[in-house]
C-alpha positions as CSV (number, residue, x, y, z in Angstrom):
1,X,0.0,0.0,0.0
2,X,1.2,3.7,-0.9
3,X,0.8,6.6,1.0
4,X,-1.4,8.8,-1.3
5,X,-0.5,13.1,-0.1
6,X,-1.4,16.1,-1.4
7,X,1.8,18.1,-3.1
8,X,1.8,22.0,-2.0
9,X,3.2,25.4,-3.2
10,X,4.9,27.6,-1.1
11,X,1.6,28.9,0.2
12,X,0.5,25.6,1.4
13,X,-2.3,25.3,-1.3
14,X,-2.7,21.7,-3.1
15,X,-1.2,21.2,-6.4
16,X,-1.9,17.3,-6.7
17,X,-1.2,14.2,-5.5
18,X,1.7,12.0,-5.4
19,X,2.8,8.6,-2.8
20,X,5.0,9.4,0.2
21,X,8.0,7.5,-1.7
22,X,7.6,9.9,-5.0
23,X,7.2,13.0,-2.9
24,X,10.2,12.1,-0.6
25,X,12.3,11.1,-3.5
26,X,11.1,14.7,-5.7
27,X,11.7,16.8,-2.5
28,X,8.0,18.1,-2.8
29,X,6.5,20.3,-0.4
30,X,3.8,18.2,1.5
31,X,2.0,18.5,5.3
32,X,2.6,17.1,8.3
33,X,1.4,16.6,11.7
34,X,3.0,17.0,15.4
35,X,1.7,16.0,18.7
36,X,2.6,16.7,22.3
37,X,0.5,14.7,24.9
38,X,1.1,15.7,28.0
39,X,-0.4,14.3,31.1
40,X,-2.7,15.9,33.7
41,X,0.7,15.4,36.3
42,X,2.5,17.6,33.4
43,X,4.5,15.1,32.3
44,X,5.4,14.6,28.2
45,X,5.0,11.2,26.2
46,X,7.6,10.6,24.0
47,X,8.1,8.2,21.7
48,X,11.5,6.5,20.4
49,X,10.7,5.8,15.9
50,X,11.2,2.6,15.2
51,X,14.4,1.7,13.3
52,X,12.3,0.5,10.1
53,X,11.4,4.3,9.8
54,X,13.0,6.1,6.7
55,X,13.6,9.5,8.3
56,X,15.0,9.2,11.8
57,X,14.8,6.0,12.8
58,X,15.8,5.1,16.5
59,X,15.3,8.8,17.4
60,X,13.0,10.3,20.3
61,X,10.1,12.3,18.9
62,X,6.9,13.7,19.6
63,X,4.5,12.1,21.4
64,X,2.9,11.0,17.6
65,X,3.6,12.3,14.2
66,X,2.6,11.8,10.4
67,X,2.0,13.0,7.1
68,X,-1.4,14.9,5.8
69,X,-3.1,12.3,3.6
70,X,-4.7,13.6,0.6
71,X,-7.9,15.2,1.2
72,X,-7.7,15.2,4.9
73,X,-6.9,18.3,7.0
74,X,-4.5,18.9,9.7
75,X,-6.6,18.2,12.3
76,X,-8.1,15.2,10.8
77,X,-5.0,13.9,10.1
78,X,-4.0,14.8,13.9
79,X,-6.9,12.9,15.5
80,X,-6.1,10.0,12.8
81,X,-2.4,10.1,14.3
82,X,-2.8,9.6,17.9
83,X,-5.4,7.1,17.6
84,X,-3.3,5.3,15.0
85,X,-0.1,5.4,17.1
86,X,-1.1,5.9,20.5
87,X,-4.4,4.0,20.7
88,X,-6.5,6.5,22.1
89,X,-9.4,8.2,21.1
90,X,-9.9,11.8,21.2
91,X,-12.1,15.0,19.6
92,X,-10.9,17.6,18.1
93,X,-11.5,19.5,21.0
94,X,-8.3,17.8,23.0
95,X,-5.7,19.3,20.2
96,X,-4.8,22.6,20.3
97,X,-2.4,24.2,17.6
98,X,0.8,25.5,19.3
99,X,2.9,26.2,16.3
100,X,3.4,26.2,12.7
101,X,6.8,25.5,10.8
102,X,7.7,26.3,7.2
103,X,9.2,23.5,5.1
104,X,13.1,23.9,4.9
105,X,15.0,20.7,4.0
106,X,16.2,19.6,7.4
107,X,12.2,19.3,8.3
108,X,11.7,16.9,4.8
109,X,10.3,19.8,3.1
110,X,6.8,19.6,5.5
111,X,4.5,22.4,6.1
112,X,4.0,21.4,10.0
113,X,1.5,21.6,12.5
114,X,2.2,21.4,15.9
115,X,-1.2,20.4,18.4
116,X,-0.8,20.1,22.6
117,X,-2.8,17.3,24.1
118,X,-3.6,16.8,27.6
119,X,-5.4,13.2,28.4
120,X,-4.8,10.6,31.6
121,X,-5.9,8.0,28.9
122,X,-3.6,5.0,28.6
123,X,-1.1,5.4,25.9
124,X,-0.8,2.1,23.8
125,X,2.2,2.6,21.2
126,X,1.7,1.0,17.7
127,X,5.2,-1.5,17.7
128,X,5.4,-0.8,13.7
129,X,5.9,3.0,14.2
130,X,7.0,3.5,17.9
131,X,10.0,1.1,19.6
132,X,10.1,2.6,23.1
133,X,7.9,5.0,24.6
134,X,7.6,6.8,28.1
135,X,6.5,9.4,30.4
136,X,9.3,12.0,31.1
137,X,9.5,15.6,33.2
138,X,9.5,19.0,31.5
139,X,12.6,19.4,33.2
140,X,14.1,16.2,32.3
141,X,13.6,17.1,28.2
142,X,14.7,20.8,29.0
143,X,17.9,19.0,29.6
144,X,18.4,16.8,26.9
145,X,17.1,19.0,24.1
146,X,19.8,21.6,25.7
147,X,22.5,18.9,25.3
148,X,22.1,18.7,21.6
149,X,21.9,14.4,21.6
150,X,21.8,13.3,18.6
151,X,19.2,11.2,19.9
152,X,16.4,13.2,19.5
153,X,15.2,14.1,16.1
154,X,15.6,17.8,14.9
155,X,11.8,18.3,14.8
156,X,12.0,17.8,18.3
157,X,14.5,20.0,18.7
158,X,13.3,22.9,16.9
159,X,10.0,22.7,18.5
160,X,10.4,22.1,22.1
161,X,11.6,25.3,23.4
162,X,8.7,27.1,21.7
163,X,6.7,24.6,23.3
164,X,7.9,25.1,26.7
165,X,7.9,28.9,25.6
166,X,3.7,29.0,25.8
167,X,3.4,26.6,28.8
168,X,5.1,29.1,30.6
169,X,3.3,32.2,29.4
């Protein structure tokens, strides 16, 4: 089966459609989606991408990420997300968009969205996607995004202080 996603201009408007592979391969600009669940404790769930993943595999990520299928919106593609990776299902009333990135090659060429989550649901990660997941401090990821491990993917990276930036607002 191929991933079927919409191919976008610069202003994020849909051109056509194209698979994941072609698109990745082209270096088109396509959409993708972000998550941050967070716990009612204030905790963060992140999730380690399994090493059969073709970008950044074996890296620490958001709590759940993936592409914009074609003819879905962000949000849809959001709630699809989570329930696909995480096993849990919310409305679009648990997601709230945090922040938006531009696509630049280090992000895959992606026009991202970035939604917050707060649930005390059980977390089940999907083993295709997600080899090690787990509950860790705001604090603890202040720290290791400050270190600069090559652990965590640069998505991560990029967006985590802006994260911590509106929690703390």
């Amino acid at each position: 089966m191929h991933e079927l996603l919409n191919i976008v201009d610069e202003k994020d408007r849909v051109l056509g459609r194209a698979t994941r592979s072609e698109i990745h391969r082209t270096q088109r600009l396509h959409r993708a989606v972000h998550m941050l669940v967070a716990n009612s404790a204030g905790e963060i769930y992140l999730q380690k991408r399994a090493p059969s993943k073709d970008m950044n595999p074996n890296r620490w990520d958001s709590s759940a990420a993936g592409h914009v299928d074609a003819g879905e919106g962000y949000l849809q593609a959001a709630i699809r997300e989570v329930t696909e990776e995480l096993g849990v299902e919310l409305s679009a009333g648990d997601f709230h968009e945090f922040f938006r990135l531009d696509p630049v090659p280090e992000n895959g060429f992606e026009f991202q969205r970035y939604y917050a989550i707060i649930t005390d649901q059980t977390l089940t990660p999907c083993p295709r996607e997600i080899s090690e997941a787990r509950w860790f401090t705001p604090e603890a990821v202040d720290t290791w995004v400050a270190s600069g491990d090559n652990a965590l993917t640069p998505d991560l990276k990029t967006v985590w202080p802006v994260y911590r930036a509106r929690k703390n607002t």
